[in-house]
C-alpha positions in Angstrom: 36.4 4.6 64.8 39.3 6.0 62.8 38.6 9.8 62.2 40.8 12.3 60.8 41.5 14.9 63.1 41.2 17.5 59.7 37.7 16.3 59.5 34.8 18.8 59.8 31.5 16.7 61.8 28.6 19.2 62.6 27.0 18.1 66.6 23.9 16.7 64.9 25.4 14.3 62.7 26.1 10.5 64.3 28.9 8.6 62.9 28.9 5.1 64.5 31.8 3.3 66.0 33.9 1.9 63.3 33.0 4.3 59.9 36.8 5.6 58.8 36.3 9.0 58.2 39.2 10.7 55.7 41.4 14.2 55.8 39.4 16.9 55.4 35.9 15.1 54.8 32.8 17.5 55.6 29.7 15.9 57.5 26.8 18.3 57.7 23.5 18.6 59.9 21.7 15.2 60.6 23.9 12.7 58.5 24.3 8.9 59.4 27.5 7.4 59.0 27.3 3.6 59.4 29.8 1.2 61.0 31.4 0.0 58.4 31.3 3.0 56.0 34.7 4.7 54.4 34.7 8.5 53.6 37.4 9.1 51.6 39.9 12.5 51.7 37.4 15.8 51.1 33.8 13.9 50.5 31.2 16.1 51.8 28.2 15.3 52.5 26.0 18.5 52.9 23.6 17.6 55.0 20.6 14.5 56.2 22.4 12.3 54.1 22.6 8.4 55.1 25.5 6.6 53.9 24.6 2.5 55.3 26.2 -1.0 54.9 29.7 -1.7 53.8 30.2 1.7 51.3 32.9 3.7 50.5 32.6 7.0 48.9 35.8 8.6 46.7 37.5 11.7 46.8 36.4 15.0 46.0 33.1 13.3 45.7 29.8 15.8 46.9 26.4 14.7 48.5 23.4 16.5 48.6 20.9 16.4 51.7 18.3 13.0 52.0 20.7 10.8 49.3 20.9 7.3 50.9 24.0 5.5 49.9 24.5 1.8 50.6 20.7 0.7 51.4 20.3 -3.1 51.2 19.0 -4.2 47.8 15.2 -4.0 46.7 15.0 -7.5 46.0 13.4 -10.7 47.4 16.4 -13.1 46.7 18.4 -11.2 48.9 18.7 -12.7 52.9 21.0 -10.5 54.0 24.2 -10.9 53.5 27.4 -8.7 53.4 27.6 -6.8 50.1 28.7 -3.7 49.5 28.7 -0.3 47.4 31.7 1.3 46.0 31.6 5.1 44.2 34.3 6.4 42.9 36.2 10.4 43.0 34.8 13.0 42.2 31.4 12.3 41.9 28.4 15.1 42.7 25.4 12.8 44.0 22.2 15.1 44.1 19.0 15.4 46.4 17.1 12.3 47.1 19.6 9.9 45.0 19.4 6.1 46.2 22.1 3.5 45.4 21.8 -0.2 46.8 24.6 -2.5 48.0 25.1 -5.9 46.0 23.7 -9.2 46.1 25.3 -12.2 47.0 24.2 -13.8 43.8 25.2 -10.7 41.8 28.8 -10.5 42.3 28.2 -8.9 45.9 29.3 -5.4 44.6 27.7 -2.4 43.3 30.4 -0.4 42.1 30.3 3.2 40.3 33.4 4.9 38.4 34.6 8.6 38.8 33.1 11.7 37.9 29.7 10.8 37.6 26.4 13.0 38.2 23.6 12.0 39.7 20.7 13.8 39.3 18.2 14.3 41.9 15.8 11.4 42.5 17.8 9.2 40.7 17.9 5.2 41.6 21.3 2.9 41.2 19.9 -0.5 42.1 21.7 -3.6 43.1 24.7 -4.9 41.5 25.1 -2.3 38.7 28.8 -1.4 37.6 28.9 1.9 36.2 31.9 3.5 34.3 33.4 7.1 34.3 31.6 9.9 33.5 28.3 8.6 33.5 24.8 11.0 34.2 22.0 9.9 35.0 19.3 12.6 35.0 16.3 13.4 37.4 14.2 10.7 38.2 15.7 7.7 36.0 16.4 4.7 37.4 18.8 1.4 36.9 17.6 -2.3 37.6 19.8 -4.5 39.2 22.8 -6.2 37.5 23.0 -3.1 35.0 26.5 -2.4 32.9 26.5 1.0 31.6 29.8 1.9 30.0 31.6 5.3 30.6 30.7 8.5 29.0 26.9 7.4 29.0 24.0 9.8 29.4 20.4 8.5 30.8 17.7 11.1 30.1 15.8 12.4 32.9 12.4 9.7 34.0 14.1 6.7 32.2 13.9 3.1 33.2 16.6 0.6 32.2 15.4 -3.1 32.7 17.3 -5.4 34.9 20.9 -6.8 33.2 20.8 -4.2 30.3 24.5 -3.2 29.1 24.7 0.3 27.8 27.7 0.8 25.5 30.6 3.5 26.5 29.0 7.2 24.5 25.5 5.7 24.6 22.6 8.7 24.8 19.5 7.3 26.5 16.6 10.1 26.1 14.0 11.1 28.7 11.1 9.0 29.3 12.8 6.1 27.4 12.3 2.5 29.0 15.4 0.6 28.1 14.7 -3.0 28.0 17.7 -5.0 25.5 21.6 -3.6 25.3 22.5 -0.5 23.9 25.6 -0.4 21.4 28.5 1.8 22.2 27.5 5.5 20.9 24.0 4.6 20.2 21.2 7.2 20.0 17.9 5.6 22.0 14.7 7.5 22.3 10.8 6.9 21.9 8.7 5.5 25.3 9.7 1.9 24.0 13.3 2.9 23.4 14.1 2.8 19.5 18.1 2.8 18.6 17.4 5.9 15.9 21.2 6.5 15.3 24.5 7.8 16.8 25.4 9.8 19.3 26.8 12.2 17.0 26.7 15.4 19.2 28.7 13.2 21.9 30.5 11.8 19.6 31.7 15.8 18.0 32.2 17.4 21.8 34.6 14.5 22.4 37.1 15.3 19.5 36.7 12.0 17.7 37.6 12.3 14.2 35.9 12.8 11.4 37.4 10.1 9.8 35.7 8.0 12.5 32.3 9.1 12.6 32.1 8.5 9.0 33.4 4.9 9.8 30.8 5.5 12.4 27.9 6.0 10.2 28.8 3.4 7.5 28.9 0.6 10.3 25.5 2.0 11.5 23.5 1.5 8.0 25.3 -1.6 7.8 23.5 -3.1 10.7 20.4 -1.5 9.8 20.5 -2.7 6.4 22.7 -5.2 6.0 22.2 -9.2 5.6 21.8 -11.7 8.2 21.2 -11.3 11.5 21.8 -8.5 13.9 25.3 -10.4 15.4 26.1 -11.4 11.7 26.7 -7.8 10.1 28.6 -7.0 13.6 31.1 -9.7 12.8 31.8 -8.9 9.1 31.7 -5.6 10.0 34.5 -7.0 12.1 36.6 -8.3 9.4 35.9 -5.3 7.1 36.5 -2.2 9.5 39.7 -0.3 10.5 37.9 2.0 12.8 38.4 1.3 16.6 35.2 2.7 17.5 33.7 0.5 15.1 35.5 -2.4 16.0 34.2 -0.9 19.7 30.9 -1.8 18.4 31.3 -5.3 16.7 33.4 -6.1 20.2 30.6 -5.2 22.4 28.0 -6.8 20.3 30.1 -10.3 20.3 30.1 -10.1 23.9 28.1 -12.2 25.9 24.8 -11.1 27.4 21.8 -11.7 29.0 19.8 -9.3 27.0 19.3 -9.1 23.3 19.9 -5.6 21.2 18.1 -3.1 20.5 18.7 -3.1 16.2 18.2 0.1 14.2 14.7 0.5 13.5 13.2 -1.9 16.0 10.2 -0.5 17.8 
């Protein structure tokens, strides 16, 4: 067991031999540290929280009491073996929050990016790779093998089906399932999850130019209207645009996938 001697462990807590515990890390009333779990410098974890398997939590990042980090995954293919979960800094995981290691048939690692929040109730399944940014509000939930991008927001009771990429700016509203990949900046709502636009408000709090959002907008009616197929108008949108976040788009869309999209206007 390698603890810091800066490191603040209330009596109650157990932290088995082998967890690495960093400087200044804060472990409240009736955690469980694992054997083969790293706390980073200054995580805290307020209180019954369980942090299992082979996980490592960032700097900086906050735990709320009965999160479980690092459970083995909820599905049937796995047997067992070693897979871990990765978070990154700074992140603030709230009350109840669950988030699985890997599979071996996944890539082995579930891996989230820095300064994330994770509302309370909220589920991060098996072999998801999440960017920077990311929130995922109350009670919404990620299937396994899951890509969402940074900067993307999951509205609170939301389900997003198993290997569904969501594009970096995406808006996912509440009580939306999500069940084919989400453009970068899309706006998806409805129970069936409809792409109805742009993330313009995210798109305006993040400074991006006017200049681009009009580019923005013009690539979006193309794809809604244009000719061809959906992968078509991305790639002459492609050969036409000067826009980055356009060519963001066309990029993304090129991309290989398991899923299909969701197209403007399909319900």
């Amino acid at each position: 067991m390698a603890i810091d001697p800066t490191a603040d462990i209330h009596p109650s807590a157990i932290v088995e031999e082998g967890a690495q515990i960093g400087a200044g890390v804060r472990i409240g009333p009736f955690c469980h540290i694992g054997p083969k779990v790293v706390l980073k410098p200054r995580v805290t974890l307020m209180s019954h929280v369980v942090v299992q398997g082979v996980t490592e939590i960032g700097e900086d990042t906050l735990v709320h009491p009965f999160a479980v980090l690092g459970g083995i995954p909820q599905d049937l293919k796995f047997k067992g073996e070693e897979t871990s979960l990765i978070v990154g800094k700074r992140n603030r995981i709230r009350e109840h929050v669950t988030m699985n290691t890997g599979t071996g048939g996944g890539g082995g690692v579930t891996r989230v990016g820095d300064d994330g929040l994770f509302m309370a109730g909220c589920h991060i399944a098996h072999d998801c790779q999440l960017g920077d940014h990311v929130i995922v509000v109350n009670n919404a939930a990620l299937a396994g093998h899951c890509i969402i991008e940074d900067e993307v927001i999951i509205g609170g009771l939301s389900g997003v089906h198993q290997f569904v990429r969501i594009g970096r700016g995406a808006i996912i509203g509440a009580v939306t399932m999500v069940t084919n990949d989400v453009i970068p900046h899309g706006l998806v709502q409805a129970p069936r999850g409809v792409l109805d636009g742009l993330n313009l408000v995210g798109l305006k709090r993040r400074g991006v130019a006017r200049s681009d959002i009009t580019a923005l907008r013009a690539a979006f009616q193309m794809l809604a209207q244009g000719e061809g197929a959906f992968q078509d108008r991305a790639r002459r949108l492609g050969q036409e645009t000067e826009s980055d976040y356009v060519r963001e788009i066309v990029d993304f869309v090129m991309a290989d996938s398991d899923r299909s999209f969701l197209t403007p206007g399909k319900h």
